[in-house]
C-alpha positions as CSV (number, residue, x, y, z in Angstrom):
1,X,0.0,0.0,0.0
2,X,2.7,2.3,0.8
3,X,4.1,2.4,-2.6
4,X,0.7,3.9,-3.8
5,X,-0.4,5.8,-0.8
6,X,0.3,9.3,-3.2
7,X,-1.6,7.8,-6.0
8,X,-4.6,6.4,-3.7
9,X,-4.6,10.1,-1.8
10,X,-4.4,12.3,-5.4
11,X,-7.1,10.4,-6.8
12,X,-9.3,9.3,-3.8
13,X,-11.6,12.2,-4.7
14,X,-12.5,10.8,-8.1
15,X,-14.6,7.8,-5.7
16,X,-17.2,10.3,-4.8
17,X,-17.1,11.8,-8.4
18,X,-18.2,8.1,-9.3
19,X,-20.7,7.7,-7.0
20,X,-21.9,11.2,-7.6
21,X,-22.7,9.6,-11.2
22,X,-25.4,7.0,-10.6
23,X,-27.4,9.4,-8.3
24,X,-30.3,11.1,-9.4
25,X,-30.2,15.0,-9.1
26,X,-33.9,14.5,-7.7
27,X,-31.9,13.5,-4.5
28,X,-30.2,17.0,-3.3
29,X,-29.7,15.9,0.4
30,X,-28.0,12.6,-1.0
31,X,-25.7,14.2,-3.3
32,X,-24.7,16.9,-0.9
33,X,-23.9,14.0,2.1
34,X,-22.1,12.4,-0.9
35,X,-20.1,15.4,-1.8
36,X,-19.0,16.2,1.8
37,X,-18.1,12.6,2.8
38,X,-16.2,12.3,0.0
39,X,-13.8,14.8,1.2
40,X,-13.2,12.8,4.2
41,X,-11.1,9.8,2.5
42,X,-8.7,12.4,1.5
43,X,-8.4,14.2,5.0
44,X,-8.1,10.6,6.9
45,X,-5.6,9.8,4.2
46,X,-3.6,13.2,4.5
47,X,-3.7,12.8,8.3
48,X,-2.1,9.0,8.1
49,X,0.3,10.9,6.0
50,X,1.5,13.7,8.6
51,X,1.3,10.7,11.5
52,X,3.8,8.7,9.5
53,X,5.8,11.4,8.1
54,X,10.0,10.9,8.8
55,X,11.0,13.8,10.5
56,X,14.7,13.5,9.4
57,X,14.7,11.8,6.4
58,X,16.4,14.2,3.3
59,X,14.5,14.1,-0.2
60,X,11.2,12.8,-1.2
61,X,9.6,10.1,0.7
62,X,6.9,7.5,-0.6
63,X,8.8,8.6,-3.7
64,X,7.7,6.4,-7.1
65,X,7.7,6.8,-10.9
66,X,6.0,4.8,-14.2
67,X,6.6,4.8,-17.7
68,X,3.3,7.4,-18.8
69,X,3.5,8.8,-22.5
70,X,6.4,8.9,-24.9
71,X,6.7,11.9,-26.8
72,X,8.0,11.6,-30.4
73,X,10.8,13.9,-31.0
74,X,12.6,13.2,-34.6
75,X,13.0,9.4,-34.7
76,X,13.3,9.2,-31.2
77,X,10.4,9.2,-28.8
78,X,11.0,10.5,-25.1
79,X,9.6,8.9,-22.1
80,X,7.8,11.1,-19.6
81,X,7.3,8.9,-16.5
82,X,4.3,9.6,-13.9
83,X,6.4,10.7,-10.6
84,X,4.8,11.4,-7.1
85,X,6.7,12.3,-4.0
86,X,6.2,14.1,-0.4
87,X,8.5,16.5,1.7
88,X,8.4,18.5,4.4
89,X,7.7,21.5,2.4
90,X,4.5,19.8,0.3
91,X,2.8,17.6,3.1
92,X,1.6,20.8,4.9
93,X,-0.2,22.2,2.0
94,X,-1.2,18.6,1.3
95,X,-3.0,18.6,5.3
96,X,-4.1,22.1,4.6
97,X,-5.8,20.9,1.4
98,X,-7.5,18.4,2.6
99,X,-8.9,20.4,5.7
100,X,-9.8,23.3,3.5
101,X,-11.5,21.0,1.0
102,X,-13.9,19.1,3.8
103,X,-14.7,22.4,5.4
104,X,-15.8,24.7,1.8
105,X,-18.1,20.6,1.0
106,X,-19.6,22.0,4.4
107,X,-20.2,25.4,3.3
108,X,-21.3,24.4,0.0
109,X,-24.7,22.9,1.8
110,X,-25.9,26.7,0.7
111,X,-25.8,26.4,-2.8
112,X,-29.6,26.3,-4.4
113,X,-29.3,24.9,-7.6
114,X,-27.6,21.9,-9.5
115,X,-25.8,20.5,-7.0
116,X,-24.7,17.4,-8.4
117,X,-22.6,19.9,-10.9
118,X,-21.3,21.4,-8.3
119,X,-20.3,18.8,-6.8
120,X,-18.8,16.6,-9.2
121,X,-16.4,19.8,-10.3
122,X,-15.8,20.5,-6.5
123,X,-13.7,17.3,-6.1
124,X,-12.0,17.1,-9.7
125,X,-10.6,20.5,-8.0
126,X,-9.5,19.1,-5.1
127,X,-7.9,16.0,-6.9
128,X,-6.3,18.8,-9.2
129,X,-4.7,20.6,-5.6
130,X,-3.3,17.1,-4.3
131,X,-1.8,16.4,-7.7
132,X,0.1,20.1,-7.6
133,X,1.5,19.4,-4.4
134,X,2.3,15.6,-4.7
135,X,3.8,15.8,-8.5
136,X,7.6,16.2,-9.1
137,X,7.5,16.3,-12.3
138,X,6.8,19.2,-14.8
139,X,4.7,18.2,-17.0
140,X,2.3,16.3,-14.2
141,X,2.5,19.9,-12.3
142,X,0.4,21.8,-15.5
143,X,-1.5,18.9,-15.9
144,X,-2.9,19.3,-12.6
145,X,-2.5,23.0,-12.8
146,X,-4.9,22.9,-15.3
147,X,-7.2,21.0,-13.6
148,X,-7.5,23.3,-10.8
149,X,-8.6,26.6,-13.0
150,X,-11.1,24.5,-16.0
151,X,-13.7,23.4,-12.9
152,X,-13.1,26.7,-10.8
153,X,-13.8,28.7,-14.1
154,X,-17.4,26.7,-14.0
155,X,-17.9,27.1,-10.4
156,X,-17.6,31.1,-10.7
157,X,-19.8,30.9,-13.5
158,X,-22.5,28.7,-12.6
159,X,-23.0,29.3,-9.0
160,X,-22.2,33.0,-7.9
161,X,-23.7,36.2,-7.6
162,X,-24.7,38.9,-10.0
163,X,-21.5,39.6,-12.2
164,X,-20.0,36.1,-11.7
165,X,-19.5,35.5,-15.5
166,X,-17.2,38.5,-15.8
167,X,-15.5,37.0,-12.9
168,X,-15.2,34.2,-14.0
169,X,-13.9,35.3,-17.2
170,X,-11.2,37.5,-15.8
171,X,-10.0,35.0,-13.7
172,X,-10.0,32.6,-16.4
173,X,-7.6,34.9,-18.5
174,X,-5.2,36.1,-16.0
175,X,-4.6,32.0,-14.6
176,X,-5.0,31.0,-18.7
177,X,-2.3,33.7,-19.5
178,X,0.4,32.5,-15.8
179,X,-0.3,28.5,-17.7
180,X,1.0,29.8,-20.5
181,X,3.7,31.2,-19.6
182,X,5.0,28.4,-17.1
183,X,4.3,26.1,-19.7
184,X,6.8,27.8,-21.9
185,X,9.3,27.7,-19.4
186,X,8.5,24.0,-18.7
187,X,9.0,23.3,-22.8
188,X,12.3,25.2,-22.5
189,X,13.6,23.2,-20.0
190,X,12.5,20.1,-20.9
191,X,14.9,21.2,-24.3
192,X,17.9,22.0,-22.4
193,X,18.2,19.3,-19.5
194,X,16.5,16.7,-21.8
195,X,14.0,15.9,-18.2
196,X,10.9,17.3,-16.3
197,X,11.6,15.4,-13.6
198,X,12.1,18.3,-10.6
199,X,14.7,16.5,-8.8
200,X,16.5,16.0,-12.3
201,X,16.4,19.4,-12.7
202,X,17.9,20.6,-9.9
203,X,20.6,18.6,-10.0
204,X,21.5,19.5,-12.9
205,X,20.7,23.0,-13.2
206,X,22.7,23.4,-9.8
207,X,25.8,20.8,-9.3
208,X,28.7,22.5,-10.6
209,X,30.2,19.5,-12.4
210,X,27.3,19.1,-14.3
211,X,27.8,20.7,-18.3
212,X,24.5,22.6,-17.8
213,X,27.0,24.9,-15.6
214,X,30.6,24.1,-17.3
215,X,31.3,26.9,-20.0
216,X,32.4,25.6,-23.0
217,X,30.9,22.4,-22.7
218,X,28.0,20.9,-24.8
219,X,24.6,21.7,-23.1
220,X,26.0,24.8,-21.1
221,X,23.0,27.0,-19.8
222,X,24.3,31.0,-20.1
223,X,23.1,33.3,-17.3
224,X,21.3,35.2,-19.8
225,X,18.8,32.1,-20.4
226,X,18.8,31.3,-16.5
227,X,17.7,35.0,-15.7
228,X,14.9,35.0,-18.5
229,X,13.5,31.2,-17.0
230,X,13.7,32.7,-14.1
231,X,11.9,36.1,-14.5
232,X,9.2,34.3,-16.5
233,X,8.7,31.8,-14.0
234,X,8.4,34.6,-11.2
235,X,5.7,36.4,-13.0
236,X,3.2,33.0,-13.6
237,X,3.4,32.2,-9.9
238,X,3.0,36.1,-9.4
239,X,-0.4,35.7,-11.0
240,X,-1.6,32.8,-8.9
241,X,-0.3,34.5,-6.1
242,X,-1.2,37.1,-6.8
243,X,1.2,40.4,-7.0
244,X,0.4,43.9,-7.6
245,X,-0.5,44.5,-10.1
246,X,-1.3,41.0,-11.6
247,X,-4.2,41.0,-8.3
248,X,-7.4,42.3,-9.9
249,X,-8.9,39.0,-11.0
250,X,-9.1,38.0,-6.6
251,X,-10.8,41.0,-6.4
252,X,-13.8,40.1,-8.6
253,X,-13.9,36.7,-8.4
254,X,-13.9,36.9,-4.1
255,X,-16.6,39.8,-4.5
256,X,-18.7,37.3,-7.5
257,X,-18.1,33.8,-6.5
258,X,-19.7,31.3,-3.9
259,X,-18.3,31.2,-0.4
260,X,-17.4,27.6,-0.6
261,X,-15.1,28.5,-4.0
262,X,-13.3,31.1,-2.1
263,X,-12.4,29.4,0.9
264,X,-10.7,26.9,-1.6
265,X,-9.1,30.0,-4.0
266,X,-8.2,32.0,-1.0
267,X,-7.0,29.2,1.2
268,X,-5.7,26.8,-1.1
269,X,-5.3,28.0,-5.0
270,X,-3.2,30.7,-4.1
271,X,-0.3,29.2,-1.9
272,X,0.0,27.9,-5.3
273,X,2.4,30.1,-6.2
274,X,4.3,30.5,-3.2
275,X,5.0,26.6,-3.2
276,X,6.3,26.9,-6.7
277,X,8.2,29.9,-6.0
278,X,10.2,27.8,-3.5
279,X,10.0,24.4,-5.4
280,X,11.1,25.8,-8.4
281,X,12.7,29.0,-8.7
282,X,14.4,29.0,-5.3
283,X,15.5,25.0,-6.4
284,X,16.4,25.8,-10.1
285,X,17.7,28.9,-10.1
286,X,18.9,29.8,-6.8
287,X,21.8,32.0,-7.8
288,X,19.0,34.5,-8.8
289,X,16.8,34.0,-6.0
290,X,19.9,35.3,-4.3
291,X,20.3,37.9,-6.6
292,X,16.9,39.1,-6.9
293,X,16.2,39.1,-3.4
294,X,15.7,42.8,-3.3
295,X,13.4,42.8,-6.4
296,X,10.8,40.2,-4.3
297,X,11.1,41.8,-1.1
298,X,9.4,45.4,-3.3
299,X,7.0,43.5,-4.6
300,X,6.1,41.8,-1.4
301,X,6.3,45.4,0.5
302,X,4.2,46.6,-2.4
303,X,1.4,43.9,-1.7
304,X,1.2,44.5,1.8
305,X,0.4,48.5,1.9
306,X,-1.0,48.6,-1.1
307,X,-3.6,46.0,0.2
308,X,-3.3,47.7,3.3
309,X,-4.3,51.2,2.6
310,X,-7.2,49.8,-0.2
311,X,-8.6,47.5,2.4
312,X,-9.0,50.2,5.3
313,X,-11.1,52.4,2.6
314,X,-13.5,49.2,2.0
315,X,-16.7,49.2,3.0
316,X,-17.7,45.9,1.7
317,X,-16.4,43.2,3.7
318,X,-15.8,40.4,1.2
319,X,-13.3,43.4,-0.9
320,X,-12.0,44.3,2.6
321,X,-10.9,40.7,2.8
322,X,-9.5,40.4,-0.9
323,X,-7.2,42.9,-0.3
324,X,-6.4,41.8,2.9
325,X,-5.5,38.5,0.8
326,X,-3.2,40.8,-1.5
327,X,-1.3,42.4,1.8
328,X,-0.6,39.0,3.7
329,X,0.5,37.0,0.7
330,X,2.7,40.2,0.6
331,X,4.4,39.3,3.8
332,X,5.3,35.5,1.9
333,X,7.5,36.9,-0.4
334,X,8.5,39.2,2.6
335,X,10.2,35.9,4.4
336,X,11.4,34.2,0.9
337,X,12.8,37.5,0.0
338,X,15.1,36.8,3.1
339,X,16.7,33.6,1.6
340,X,17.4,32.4,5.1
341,X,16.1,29.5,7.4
342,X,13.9,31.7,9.5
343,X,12.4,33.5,6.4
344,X,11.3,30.3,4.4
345,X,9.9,28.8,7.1
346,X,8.0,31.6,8.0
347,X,7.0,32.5,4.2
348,X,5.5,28.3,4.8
349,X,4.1,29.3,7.9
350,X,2.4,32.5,6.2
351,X,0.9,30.4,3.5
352,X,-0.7,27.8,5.8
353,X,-2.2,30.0,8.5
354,X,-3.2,32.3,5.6
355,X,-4.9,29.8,4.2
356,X,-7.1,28.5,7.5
357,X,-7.6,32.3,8.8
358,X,-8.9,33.4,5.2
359,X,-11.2,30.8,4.8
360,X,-12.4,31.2,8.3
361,X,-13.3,34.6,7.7
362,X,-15.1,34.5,4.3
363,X,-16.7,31.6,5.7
364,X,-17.9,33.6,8.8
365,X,-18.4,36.5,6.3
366,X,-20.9,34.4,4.4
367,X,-23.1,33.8,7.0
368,X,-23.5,36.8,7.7
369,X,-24.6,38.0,4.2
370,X,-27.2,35.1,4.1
371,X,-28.8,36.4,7.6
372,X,-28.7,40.0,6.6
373,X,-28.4,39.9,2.8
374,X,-25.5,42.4,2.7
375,X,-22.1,42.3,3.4
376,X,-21.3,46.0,3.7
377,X,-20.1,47.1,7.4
378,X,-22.1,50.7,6.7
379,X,-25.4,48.5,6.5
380,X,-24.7,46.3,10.0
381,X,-23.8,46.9,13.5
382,X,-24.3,45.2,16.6
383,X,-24.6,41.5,15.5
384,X,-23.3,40.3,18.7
385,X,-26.8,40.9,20.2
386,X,-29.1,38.6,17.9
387,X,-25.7,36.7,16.4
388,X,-22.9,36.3,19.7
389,X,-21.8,33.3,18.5
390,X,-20.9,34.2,14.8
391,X,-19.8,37.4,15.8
392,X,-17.7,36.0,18.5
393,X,-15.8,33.4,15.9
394,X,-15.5,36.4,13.4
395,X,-14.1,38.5,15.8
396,X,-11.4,36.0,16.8
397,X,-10.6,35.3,13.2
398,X,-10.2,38.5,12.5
399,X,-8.1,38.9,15.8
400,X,-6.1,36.2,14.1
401,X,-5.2,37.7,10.3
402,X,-3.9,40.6,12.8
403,X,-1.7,38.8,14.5
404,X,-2.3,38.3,17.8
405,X,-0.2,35.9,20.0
406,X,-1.3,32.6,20.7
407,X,-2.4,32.3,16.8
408,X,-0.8,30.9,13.7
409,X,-0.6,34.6,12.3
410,X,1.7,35.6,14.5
411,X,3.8,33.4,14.2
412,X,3.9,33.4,10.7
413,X,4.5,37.0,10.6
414,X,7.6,37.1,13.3
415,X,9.0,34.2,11.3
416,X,9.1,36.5,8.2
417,X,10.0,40.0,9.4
418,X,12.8,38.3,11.5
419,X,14.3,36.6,8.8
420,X,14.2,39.9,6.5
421,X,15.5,42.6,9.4
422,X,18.5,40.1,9.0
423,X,19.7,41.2,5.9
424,X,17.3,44.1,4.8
425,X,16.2,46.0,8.3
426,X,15.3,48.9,5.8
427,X,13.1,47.3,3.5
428,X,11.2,45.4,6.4
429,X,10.9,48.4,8.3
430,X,8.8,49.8,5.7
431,X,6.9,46.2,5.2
432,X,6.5,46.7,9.0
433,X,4.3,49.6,8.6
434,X,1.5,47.5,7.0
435,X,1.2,45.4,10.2
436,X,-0.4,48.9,11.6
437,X,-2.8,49.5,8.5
438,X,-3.9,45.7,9.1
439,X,-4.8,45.8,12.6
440,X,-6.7,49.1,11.8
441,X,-8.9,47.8,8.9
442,X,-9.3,44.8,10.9
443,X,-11.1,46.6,13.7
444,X,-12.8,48.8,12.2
445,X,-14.5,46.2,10.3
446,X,-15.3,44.0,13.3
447,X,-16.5,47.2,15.1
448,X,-18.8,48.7,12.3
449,X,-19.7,45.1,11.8
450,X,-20.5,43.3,15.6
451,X,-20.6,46.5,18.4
452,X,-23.1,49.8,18.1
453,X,-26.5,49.7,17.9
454,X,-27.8,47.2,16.0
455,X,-30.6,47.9,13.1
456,X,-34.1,47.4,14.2
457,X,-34.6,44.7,11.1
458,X,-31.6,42.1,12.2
459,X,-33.0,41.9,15.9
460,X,-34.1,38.6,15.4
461,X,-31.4,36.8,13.1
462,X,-30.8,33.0,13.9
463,X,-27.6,32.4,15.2
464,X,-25.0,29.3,13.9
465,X,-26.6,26.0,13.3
466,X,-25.0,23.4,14.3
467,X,-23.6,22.1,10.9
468,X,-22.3,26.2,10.8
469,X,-20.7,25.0,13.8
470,X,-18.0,22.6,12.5
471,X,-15.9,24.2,10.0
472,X,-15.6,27.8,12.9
473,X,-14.4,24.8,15.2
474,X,-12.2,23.0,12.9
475,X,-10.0,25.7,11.5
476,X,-9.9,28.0,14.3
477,X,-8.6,25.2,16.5
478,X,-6.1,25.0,13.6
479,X,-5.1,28.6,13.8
480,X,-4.5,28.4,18.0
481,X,-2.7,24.7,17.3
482,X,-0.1,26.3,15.3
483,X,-0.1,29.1,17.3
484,X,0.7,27.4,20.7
485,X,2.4,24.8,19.1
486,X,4.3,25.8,16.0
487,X,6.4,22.6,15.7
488,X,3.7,20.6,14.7
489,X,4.8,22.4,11.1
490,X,8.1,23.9,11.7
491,X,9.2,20.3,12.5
492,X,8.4,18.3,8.9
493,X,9.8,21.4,7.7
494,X,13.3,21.5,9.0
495,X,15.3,18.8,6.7
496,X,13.5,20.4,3.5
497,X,14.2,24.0,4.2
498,X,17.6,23.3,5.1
499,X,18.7,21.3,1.9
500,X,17.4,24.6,-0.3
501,X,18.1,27.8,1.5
502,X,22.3,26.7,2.2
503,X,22.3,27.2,-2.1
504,X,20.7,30.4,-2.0
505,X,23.4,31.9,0.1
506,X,21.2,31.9,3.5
């Protein structure tokens, strides 16, 4: 079993996709307790995984390959094997995948209308997320790329709000136009190191007896070609990410789209491109990672006032939260701009806790649109009367994306900001500064939002239902684990992290 656990886990979604199948659509409360329990193979799986995870162990573990497609090139044909494989660095996002996944099947009990669609497309995505973070291999990456934007692009679409076709459409184009790129670079590679397997790739593209990196040798790789992979690769992942100015398809599509699609964009889809950042740029090219340090730690600067400043101005609280997105995935390329220990692990720490404390909060945010049909802080006030236990969760989520000790956001960001005042104290000064502008848009959304006086017409509002109940429970838990505990992720991290940053320079 072990030498197919990868295989069983990426695909395990795919049951529930077959069962979904032979049940009627007449049957809505059947389909939806399919849909949700199929998420739950996955997340036991994922959770066997972390249990049985070597601490200590270098490289990929439950690491194995097969003979897939040849590719004819001239008169020869060139095999590209399947290959699957787990570190420290991808079983996090892996666990973070699976919880995010079982949580938006939860909050997906709201949608009104085909919901065997839905469904079906819900878990081809989140066999599309455990294929990104299990593949190491190129080509297998796109093809589960791909398989995470087709199905979302139908999920804006179908199931959102008023302008979710334009949405969808944007979002569509600006994730169509990063797969293009990549896949360029992927071709390119694939030409000069004659592999897409990752591990291949790095060896090659980094060992200095290797000819990729021997002038005058057949099959040299110039700096020139190195920087231009490298730049072109930066600027797909900066889409998924996503960097200023590359951001405005998250705005629309987390102001158009179903709650239970952005809990998986925001918490999942977008630590994307962090992961890759680090898996491939930082592994392929880490000369320039070194070199271009400054460059990322701008852009991530950039992200976090610019979101900053826009989300203070917001009114509505599902924009407030976007660019909220926009300024913490800012402090990410904050810790990787450090190319240190502290910095990567924090940048790993910032995507994970990200990813539980955003999809806590548009959860929570959703709720509170469906009891008051608006999301805009100028239209509520003083839910915590007819709402304390909603209120309370979305105040302590909120509490959290600010960073407040004892949750995973703090550590995240300390991680980060420490690792960057070690080498550039003046460009994280200034990224500093955003840690203020966050914990004022952050209050003043929970205070316009919870406290006051509370409109005559939400007096009576239901509170959380007991199903509402599970997924506050689940990833808030999460968030104080890693908060009080940080080791459970620091700790699968620590062989990975150390076998990448020592070629950096860090």
């Amino acid at each position: 079993m072990a030498n197919y656990f990868l295989i069983i886990l990426t695909f395990s979604p795919l049951l529930g996709v077959l069962l979904l199948a032979f049940i009627p659509k007449s049957l809505p409360g059947t389909v939806k307790a399919i849909g949700i329990l199929a998420t739950l193979v996955p997340l036991v799986l994922t959770f066997m995984l972390y249990a049985n995870f070597n601490l200590v162990a270098e490289g990929m573990q439950l690491s194995q390959q097969w003979n897939w497609i040849r590719i004819p090139i001239g008169e020869q044909a060139i095999p590209i094997t399947f290959e699957v494989g787990v570190d420290g660095l991808s079983m996090p996002l892996l666990v973070l995948t699976t919880v995010i996944s079982t949580m938006a099947a939860v909050a997906a009990l709201s949608i009104n209308k085909r919901w065997k669609e839905f469904y079906i497309l819900f878990l081809i995505v989140e066999m599309g997320m455990l294929g990104v973070f299990s593949s190491t291999n190129l080509f297998q990456f796109f093809i589960f790329f791909e398989f995470t934007i087709i199905p979302l692009f139908f999920m804006m679409g179908i199931w959102g709000y008023m302008d979710r076709e334009r949405a969808a459409m944007k979002f569509l184009l600006y994730n169509g136009v990063g797969s293009a790129i990549m896949l360029i670079v992927f071709v390119t590679l694939f030409i000069l190191v004659g592999t897409l397997s990752m591990e291949e790739i790095r060896q090659l593209l980094t060992d200095p007896m290797s000819p990729r990196n021997v002038p005058n040798l057949p099959g040299y790789i110039p700096d020139s070609i190195r920087f231009g992979l490298f730049l072109a690769l930066l600027i797909a992942f900066a889409i998924k990410i996503p960097v200023v100015p590359f951001h405005t398809w998250m705005l629309k599509a987390y102001q158009e789209a179903h709650p239970a699609v952005i809990m998986i964009s925001s918490g999942v889809l977008i630590k994307i491109g962090g992961y890759a950042l680090i898996r491939m740029n930082a592994a392929f090219f880490p000369e320039w990672m070194n070199q271009l340090s400054t460059l990322i730690a701008v852009l991530g600067v950039i992200n976090i006032l610019y979101g900053a400043v826009l989300a203070l101005v917001q009114d509505e609280l599902k924009q407030m939260l976007a660019y909220s997105s926009v300024s913490h995935m800012g402090i990410m390329l904050l810790g990787l701009a450090a190319t240190n220990l502290q910095g990567f692990q924090g940048a790993v720490f910032q995507m994970v806790s990200h990813g539980l404390i955003a999809a806590l909060m548009f959860y929570m945010v959703s709720l509170v649109h469906e009891r008051t049909g608006t999301s805009n802080i100028r239209e509520l006030g003083g839910l915590a009367k007819s709402m304390p236990m909603i209120s309370g969760v979305l105040l302590t989520a909120m509490m959290a994306s600010a960073g407040l000790p004892g949750m995973s956001g703090f550590i995240s960001e300390f991680l980060s900001f420490v690792g960057l005042f070690g080498v550039k104290p003046v460009i994280a000064a200034v990224g500093a500064l955003g840690l203020i502008l966050t914990a004022a848009y952050l209050l003043r959304a929970i205070l316009g939002t919870t406290f006051g006086p509370i409109q005559q017409k939400h007096e009576s509002l239901s509170d959380a239902q007991a199903i509402e109940v599970v997924p506050m429970v689940v990833l808030l838990s999460l968030v104080i684990l890693i908060g009080v505990y940080p080791a459970v992720l620091s700790e699968p991290l620590q062989t990975t992290l150390q076998n990448i940053v020592p070629r950096i320079g860090g």
